[in-house]
VEXTIKE-248033 format. One record per residue (C-alpha): residue number from 0; residue in three letters; x, y, z. Coordinates in Angstrom, 3 decimals. Example, Ala and Ser with C-alpha at 12.3 -4.5 7.8 and 13.67 -1.06 7.14 Angstrom:
BEGIN
SITE	0	ALA	12.300	-4.500	7.800 .
SITE	1	SER	13.670	-1.060	7.140 .
//
This chain:
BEGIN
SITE	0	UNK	143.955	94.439	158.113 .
SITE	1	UNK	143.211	91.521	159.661 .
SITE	2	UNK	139.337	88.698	158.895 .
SITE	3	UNK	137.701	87.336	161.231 .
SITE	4	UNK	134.809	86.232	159.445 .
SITE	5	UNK	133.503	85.079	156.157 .
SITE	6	UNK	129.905	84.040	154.729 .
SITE	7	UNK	127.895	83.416	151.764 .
SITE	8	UNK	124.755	84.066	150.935 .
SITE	9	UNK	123.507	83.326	147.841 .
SITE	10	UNK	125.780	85.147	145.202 .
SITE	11	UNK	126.568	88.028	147.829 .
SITE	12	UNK	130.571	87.501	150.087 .
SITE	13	UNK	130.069	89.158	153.777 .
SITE	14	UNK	133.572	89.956	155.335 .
SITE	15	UNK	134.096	90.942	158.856 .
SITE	16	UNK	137.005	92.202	160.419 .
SITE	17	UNK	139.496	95.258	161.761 .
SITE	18	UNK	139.477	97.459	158.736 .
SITE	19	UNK	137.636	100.398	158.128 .
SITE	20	UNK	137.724	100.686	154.201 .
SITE	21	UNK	137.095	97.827	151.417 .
SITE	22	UNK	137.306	98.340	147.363 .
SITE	23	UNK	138.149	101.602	147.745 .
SITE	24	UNK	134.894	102.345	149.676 .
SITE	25	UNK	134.118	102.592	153.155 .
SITE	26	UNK	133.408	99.740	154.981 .
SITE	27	UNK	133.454	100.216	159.007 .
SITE	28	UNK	134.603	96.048	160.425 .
SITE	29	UNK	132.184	94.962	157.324 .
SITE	30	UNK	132.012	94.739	153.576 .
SITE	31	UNK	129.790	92.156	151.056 .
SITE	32	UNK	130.993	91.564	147.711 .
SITE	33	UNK	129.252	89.611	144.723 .
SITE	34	UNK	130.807	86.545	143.659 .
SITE	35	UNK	128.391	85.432	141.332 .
SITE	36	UNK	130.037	86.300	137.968 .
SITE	37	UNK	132.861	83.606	136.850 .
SITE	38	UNK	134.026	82.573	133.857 .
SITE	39	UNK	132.678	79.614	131.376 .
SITE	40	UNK	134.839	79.731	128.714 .
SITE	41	UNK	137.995	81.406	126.822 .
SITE	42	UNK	138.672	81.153	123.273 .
SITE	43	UNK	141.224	83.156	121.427 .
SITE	44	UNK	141.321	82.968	117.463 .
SITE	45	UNK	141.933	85.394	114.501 .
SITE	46	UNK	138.801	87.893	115.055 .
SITE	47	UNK	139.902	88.516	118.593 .
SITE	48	UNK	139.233	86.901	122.627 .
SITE	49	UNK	135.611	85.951	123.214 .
SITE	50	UNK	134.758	85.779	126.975 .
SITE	51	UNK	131.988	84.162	128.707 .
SITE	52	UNK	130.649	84.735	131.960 .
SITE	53	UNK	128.122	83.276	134.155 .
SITE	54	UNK	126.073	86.468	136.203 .
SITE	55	UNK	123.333	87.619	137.794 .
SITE	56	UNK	120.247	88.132	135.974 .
SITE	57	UNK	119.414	91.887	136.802 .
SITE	58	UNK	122.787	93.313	137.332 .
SITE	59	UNK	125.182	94.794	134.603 .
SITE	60	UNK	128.501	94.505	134.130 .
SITE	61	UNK	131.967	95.615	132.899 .
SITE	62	UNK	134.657	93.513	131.176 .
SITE	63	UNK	137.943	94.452	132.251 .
SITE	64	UNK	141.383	93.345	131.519 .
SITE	65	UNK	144.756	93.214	132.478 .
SITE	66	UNK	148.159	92.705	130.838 .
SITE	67	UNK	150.037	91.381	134.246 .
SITE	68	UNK	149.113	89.877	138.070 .
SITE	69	UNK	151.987	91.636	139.448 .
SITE	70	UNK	150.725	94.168	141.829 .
SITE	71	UNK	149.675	96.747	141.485 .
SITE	72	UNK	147.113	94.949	138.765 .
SITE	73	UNK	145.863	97.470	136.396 .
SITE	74	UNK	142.317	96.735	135.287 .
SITE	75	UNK	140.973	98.370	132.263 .
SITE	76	UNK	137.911	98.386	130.625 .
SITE	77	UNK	137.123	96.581	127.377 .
SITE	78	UNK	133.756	97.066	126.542 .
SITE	79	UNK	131.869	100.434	125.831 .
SITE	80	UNK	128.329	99.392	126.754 .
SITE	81	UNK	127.223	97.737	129.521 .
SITE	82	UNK	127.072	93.498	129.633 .
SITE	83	UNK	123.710	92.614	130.858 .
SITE	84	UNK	123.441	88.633	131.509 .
SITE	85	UNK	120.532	86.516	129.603 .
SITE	86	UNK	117.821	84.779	131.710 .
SITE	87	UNK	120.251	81.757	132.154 .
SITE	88	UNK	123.178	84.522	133.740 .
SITE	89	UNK	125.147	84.132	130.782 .
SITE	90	UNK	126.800	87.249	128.756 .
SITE	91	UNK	129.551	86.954	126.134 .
SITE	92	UNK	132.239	89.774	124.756 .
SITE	93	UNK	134.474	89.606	122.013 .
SITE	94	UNK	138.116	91.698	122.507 .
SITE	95	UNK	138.463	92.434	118.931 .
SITE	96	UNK	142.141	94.225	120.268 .
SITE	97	UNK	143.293	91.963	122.577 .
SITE	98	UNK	147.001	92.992	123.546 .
SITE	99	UNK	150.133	91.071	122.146 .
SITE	100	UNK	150.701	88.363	124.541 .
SITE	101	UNK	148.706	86.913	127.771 .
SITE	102	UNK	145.905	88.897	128.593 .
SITE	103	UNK	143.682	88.414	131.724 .
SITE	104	UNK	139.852	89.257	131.876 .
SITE	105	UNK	137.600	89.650	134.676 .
SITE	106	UNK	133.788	90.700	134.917 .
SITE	107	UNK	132.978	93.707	137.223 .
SITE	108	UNK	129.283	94.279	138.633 .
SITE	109	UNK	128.374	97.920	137.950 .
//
Protein backbone atom coordinates (compact mmCIF):
# COMPACT_ATOMS: atom_id res chain seq x y z
CA UNK A 1 0.00 0.00 0.00
CA UNK A 2 1.55 2.90 -0.81
CA UNK A 3 0.03 7.41 0.14
CA UNK A 4 0.19 9.77 -1.95
CA UNK A 5 -1.85 12.22 -0.34
CA UNK A 6 -3.06 13.52 2.93
CA UNK A 7 -5.59 16.40 4.08
CA UNK A 8 -7.56 17.78 6.81
CA UNK A 9 -10.57 19.16 7.02
CA UNK A 10 -11.91 20.13 10.00
CA UNK A 11 -11.94 16.98 12.35
CA UNK A 12 -12.32 14.59 9.19
CA UNK A 13 -8.34 12.76 7.70
CA UNK A 14 -8.71 12.25 3.68
CA UNK A 15 -6.08 9.63 2.44
CA UNK A 16 -5.31 8.97 -1.11
CA UNK A 17 -3.40 6.37 -2.54
CA UNK A 18 -2.92 2.62 -4.30
CA UNK A 19 -5.03 0.57 -1.98
CA UNK A 20 -8.32 -0.60 -2.42
CA UNK A 21 -9.47 -1.36 1.27
CA UNK A 22 -9.02 0.89 4.60
CA UNK A 23 -10.25 -0.14 8.37
CA UNK A 24 -11.40 -3.12 7.26
CA UNK A 25 -13.82 -1.41 4.79
CA UNK A 26 -13.63 -0.69 1.29
CA UNK A 27 -12.02 2.17 0.20
CA UNK A 28 -11.18 2.27 -3.77
CA UNK A 29 -7.49 4.93 -3.88
CA UNK A 30 -9.54 6.90 -0.95
CA UNK A 31 -10.54 6.72 2.66
CA UNK A 32 -11.40 9.79 5.45
CA UNK A 33 -11.03 9.08 8.97
CA UNK A 34 -12.02 11.31 12.10
CA UNK A 35 -9.32 12.55 14.13
CA UNK A 36 -11.14 14.64 16.32
CA UNK A 37 -11.29 12.53 19.53
CA UNK A 38 -7.85 12.68 21.68
CA UNK A 39 -7.15 12.38 24.97
CA UNK A 40 -7.12 15.19 27.93
CA UNK A 41 -6.24 13.42 30.74
CA UNK A 42 -5.31 9.92 32.53
CA UNK A 43 -5.59 9.25 36.08
CA UNK A 44 -5.30 5.88 37.66
CA UNK A 45 -6.17 5.48 41.51
CA UNK A 46 -7.91 2.87 43.78
CA UNK A 47 -11.62 2.98 42.18
CA UNK A 48 -10.20 2.25 38.79
CA UNK A 49 -8.69 4.40 35.26
CA UNK A 50 -10.75 7.48 34.47
CA UNK A 51 -10.30 8.61 30.80
CA UNK A 52 -11.02 11.81 29.20
CA UNK A 53 -11.51 12.61 25.76
CA UNK A 54 -12.00 15.59 23.71
CA UNK A 55 -14.89 14.67 20.64
CA UNK A 56 -17.24 15.71 18.46
CA UNK A 57 -20.39 17.03 19.65
CA UNK A 58 -23.00 14.77 17.76
CA UNK A 59 -21.11 11.62 17.33
CA UNK A 60 -20.87 8.64 19.87
CA UNK A 61 -18.28 6.72 20.84
CA UNK A 62 -16.61 3.54 22.19
CA UNK A 63 -13.78 3.25 24.75
CA UNK A 64 -11.52 0.60 23.91
CA UNK A 65 -8.43 -0.81 25.36
CA UNK A 66 -5.52 -2.71 24.93
CA UNK A 67 -3.05 -4.66 27.09
CA UNK A 68 0.07 -4.40 24.43
CA UNK A 69 1.27 -2.20 21.04
CA UNK A 70 2.81 -5.19 19.65
CA UNK A 71 1.00 -6.05 16.54
CA UNK A 72 -1.41 -7.41 16.05
CA UNK A 73 -3.05 -4.75 18.78
CA UNK A 74 -6.11 -6.19 20.22
CA UNK A 75 -8.69 -3.53 21.00
CA UNK A 76 -11.49 -4.32 23.28
CA UNK A 77 -14.28 -2.60 24.43
CA UNK A 78 -14.70 -1.12 27.91
CA UNK A 79 -17.78 0.52 28.13
CA UNK A 80 -21.39 -0.97 27.67
CA UNK A 81 -23.24 2.17 26.59
CA UNK A 82 -22.38 4.48 24.23
CA UNK A 83 -19.99 7.84 25.22
CA UNK A 84 -21.72 10.78 23.83
CA UNK A 85 -19.43 14.09 24.21
CA UNK A 86 -20.93 17.31 26.20
CA UNK A 87 -21.43 20.61 24.28
CA UNK A 88 -17.68 21.46 24.97
CA UNK A 89 -16.63 17.69 23.12
CA UNK A 90 -15.69 16.39 26.31
CA UNK A 91 -16.78 12.70 27.66
CA UNK A 92 -15.20 10.88 30.61
CA UNK A 93 -15.16 6.86 31.54
CA UNK A 94 -14.08 5.24 34.51
CA UNK A 95 -12.38 1.41 33.97
CA UNK A 96 -13.50 0.19 37.24
CA UNK A 97 -11.37 -3.34 35.99
CA UNK A 98 -8.55 -2.04 34.53
CA UNK A 99 -6.05 -5.04 33.83
CA UNK A 100 -2.90 -5.71 36.08
CA UNK A 101 -0.25 -3.69 34.58
CA UNK A 102 -0.07 -0.93 31.61
CA UNK A 103 -3.15 -0.59 29.93
CA UNK A 104 -3.73 1.56 26.77
CA UNK A 105 -7.12 3.34 25.89
CA UNK A 106 -8.33 4.80 22.81
CA UNK A 107 -11.80 6.42 21.79
CA UNK A 108 -13.56 4.90 18.70
CA UNK A 109 -16.35 6.96 16.70
CA UNK A 110 -19.36 4.65 16.28
Amino acid sequence: MNVFGLTASGNDLYVGGNFTMAGGKAAEHLAKARVGSKARSLVANEFGTTVEFSGVTGYEYDLLRATNLTAPIVWAPVNTNRLIPAADGSFTFTDTNPPPGKAFYRAAEH
